[in-house]
C-alpha positions as CSV (number, residue, x, y, z in Angstrom):
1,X,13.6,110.1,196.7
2,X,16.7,110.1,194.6
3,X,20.3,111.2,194.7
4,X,22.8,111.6,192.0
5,X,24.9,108.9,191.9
6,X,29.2,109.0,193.3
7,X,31.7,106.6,192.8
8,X,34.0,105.5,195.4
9,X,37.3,103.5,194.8
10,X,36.8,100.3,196.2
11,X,38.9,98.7,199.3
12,X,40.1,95.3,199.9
13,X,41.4,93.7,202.8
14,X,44.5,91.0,202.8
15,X,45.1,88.3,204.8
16,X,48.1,86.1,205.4
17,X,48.9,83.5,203.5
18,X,48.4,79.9,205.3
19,X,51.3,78.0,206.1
20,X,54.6,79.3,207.0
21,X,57.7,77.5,208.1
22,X,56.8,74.8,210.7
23,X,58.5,74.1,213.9
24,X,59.9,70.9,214.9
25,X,57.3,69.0,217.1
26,X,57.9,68.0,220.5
27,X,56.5,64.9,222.5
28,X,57.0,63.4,226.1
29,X,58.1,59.6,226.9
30,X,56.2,57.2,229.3
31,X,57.1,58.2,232.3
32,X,57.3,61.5,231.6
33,X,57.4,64.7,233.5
34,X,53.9,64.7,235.7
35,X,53.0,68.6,235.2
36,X,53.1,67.7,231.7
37,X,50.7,64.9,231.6
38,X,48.1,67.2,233.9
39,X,48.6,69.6,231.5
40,X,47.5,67.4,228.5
41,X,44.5,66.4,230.8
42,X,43.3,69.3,231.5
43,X,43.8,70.6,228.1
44,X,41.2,67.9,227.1
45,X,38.9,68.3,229.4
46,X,38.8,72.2,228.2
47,X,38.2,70.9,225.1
48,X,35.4,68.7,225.5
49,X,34.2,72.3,227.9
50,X,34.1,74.2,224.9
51,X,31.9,71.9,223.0
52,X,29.5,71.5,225.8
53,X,29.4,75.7,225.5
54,X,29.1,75.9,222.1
55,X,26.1,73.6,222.2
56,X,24.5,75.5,225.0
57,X,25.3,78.5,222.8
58,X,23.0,77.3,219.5
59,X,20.2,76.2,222.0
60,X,19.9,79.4,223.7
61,X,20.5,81.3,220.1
62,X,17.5,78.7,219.3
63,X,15.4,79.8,221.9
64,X,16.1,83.3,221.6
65,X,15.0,83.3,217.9
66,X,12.0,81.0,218.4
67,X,10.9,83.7,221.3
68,X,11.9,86.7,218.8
69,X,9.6,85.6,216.4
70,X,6.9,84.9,218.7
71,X,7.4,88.4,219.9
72,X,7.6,89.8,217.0
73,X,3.9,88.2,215.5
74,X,2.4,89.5,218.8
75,X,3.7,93.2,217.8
76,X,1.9,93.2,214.4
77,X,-1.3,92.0,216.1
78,X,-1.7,94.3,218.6
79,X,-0.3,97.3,216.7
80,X,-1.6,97.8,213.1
81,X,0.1,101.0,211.4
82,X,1.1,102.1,215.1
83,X,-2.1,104.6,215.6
84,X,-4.8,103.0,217.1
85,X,-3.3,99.9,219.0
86,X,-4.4,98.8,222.6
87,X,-2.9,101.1,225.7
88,X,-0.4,99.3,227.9
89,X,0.5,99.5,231.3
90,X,3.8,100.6,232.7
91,X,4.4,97.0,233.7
92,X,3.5,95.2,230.6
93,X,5.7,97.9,228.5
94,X,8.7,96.7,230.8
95,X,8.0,93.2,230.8
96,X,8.0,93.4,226.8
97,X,11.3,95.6,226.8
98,X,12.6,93.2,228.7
99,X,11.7,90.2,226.7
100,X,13.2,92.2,223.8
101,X,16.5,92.6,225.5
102,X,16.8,88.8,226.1
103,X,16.0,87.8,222.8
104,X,18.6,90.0,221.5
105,X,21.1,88.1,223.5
106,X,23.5,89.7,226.4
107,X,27.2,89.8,224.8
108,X,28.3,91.4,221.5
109,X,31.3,91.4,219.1
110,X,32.0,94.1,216.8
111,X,35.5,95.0,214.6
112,X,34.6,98.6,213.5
113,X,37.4,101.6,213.3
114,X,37.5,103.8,216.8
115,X,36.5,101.0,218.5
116,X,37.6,102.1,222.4
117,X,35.0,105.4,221.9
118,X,32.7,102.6,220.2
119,X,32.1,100.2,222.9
120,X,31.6,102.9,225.3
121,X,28.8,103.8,223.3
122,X,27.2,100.3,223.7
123,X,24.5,99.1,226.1
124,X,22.0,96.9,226.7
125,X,19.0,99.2,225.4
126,X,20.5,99.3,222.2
127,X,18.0,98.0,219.3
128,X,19.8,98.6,215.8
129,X,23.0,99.0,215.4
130,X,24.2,100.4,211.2
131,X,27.5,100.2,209.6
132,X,29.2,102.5,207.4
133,X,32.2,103.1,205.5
134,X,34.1,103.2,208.9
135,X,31.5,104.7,210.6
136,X,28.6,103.5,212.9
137,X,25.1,104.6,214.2
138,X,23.4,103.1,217.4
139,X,19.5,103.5,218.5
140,X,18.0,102.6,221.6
141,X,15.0,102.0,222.9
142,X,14.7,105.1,225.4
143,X,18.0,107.5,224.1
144,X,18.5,109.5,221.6
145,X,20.7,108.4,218.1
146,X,24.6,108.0,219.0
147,X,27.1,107.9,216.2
148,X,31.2,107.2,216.0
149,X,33.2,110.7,214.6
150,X,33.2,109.8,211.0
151,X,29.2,109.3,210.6
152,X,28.8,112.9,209.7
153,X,30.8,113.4,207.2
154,X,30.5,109.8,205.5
155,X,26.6,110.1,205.6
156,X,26.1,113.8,205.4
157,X,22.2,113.6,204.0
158,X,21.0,110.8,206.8
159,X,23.0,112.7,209.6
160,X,21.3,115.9,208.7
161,X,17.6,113.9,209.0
162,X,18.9,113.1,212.4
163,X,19.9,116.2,213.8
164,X,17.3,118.3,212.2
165,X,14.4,116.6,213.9
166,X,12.6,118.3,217.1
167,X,13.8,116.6,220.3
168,X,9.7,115.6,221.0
169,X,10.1,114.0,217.5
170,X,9.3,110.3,217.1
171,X,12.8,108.9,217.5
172,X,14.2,106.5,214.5
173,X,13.9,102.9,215.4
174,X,15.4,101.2,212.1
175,X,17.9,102.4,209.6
176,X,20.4,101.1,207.1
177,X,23.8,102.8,206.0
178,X,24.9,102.3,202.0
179,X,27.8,103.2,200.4
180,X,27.4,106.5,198.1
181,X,25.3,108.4,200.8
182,X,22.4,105.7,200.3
183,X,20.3,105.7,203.7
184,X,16.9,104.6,205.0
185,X,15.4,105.3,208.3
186,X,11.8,104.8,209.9
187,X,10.6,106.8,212.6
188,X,8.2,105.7,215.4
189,X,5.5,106.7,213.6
190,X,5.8,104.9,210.7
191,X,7.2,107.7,208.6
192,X,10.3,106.4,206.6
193,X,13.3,108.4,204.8
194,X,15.8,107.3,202.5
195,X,17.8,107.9,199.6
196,X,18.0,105.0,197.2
197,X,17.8,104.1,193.4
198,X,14.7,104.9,191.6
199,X,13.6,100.8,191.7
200,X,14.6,100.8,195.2
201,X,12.2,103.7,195.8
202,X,9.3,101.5,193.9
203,X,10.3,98.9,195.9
204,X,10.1,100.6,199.3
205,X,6.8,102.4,198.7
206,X,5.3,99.2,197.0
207,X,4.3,97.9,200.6
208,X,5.3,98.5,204.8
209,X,9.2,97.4,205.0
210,X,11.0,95.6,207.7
211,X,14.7,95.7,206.6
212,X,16.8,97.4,203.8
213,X,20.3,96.8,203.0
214,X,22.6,98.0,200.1
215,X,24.9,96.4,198.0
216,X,28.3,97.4,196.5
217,X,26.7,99.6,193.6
218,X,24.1,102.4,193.3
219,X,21.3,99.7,191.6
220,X,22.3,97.0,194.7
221,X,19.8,96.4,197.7
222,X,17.3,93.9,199.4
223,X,14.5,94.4,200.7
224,X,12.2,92.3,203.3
225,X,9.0,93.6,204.0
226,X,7.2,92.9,207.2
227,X,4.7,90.1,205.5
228,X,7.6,88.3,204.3
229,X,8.0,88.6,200.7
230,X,11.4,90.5,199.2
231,X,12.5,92.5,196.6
232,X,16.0,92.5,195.6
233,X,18.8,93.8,192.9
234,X,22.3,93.5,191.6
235,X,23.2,91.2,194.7
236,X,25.5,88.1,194.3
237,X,23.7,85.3,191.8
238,X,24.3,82.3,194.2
239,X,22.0,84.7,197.0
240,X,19.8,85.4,194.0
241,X,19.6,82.0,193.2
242,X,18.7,81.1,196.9
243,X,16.1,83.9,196.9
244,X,14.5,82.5,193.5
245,X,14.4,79.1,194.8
246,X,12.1,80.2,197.6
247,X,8.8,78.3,198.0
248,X,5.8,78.6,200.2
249,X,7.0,76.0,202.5
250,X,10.4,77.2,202.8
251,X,11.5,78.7,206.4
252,X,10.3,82.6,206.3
253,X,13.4,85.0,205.7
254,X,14.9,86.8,208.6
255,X,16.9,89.1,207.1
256,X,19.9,89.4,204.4
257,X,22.9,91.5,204.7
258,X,24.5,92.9,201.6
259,X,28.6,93.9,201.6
260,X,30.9,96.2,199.9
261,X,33.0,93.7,198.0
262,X,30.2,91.2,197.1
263,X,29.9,89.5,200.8
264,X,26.1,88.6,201.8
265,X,24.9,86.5,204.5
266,X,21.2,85.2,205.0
267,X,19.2,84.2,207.8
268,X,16.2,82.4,207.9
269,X,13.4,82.4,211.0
């Protein structure tokens, strides 16, 4: 599956330069005011607050990954290739939705373009959430696809695959947005679509796939596949480097997010 390649001009993004003129600082004598010196006591005691949250934060973000991946081995046991796995009960199909939806955590943050229309479009079923060139695509576990204005016309070839599908359809329930009208989407059933480079397309047929992203140019993506293993190219060399430097021992890959501009991030299990 192929596409003929478009270039786009590139956009950056400034930020302020640090520093600034400075104000002349202020201080209080013994003796001071008494509202003042409550204030710079309780200003402390927020701040030793917010510690004590951020460390209950990375515990629970702990947890919640440890009981993600626990999940997520359970998944690939009991459903090999999605036809033919055990039937389940209406009560154990809630109770593992419901697990889901804890392990993805209860609050999110996003910066995206429209983002009043956006946040309305967020709730707690949703599962994957894709970013495009100031667009956006949410699934959810029980809904149909739900997308900001722009998706159409920035992603014309993956909006199309959406909206051309029968409603009794198996519904998408993982996709990835790339620059140059790149896309790929599985379905339900384990059918996948995308548009990529021809390696990419070697890459995604060479075994089942868990998560795609795309990098700044036509030849950039990563690829994780479900058992682990990667393929990647054209993405930063200190992330290549990382990648290369991988060993059996080394903590199993999450997942790896590729930018416009050159930005990655990596996380491991």
């Amino acid at each position: 599956c192929s596409s003929e390649p478009h270039r786009e001009l590139a956009r950056g993004m400034s930020t302020p330069k640090p520093g600034g003129p400075k104000r002349a600082g202020t201080g209080t004598a013994q003796g001071g005011n008494p509202r003042d010196q409550r204030a710079q006591e309780l200003t402390l005691l927020l701040a030793k607050l917010d510690e004590h949250a951020k460390q209950i934060a990375e515990e629970r973000g702990r947890v919640a990954a440890e009981l993600a991946k626990v999940l997520g081995k359970v998944n690939l046991q009991l459903n090999v290739g999605v036809e033919g796995g055990p039937d389940k009960s209406a009560a154990q199909k809630k109770a593992e939705l419901a697990a889901l939806k804890e392990a993805r955590g209860k609050c999110a943050a996003m910066c995206v373009e429209d983002i009043e229309k956006v946040a309305k479009m967020w709730t707690s079923s949703v599962s994957c959430v894709a970013l495009g060139d100031g667009c956006c695509v949410f699934l959810s576990d029980n809904a149909l696809p739900s997308w900001s204005d722009k998706f159409p016309s920035t992603c014309p070839q993956l909006h199309e695959q959406l909206v051309s599908r029968p409603e009794d359809a198996p519904r998408p329930v993982y996709l990835a947005i790339g620059s140059e009208d790149r896309f790929y989407v599985r379905f339900a059933d384990g059918k996948q679509e995308w548009i990529g480079s021809e390696e990419c397309t070697e890459d995604i047929k060479r075994k089942p796939v868990s998560r795609v992203t795309f990098g700044r140019d036509w030849d950039d993506y990563f690829i994780l596949y479900k058992d682990g293993s990667c393929k990647f190219a054209g993405v930063p060399p200190k992330l290549a480097a990382k990648l290369q430097a991988l060993s059996p021992k080394s903590p199993p890959i999450a997942n790896v997010t590729l930018g416009p501009e050159g930005e990655w991030c990596d996380a491991a299990v």
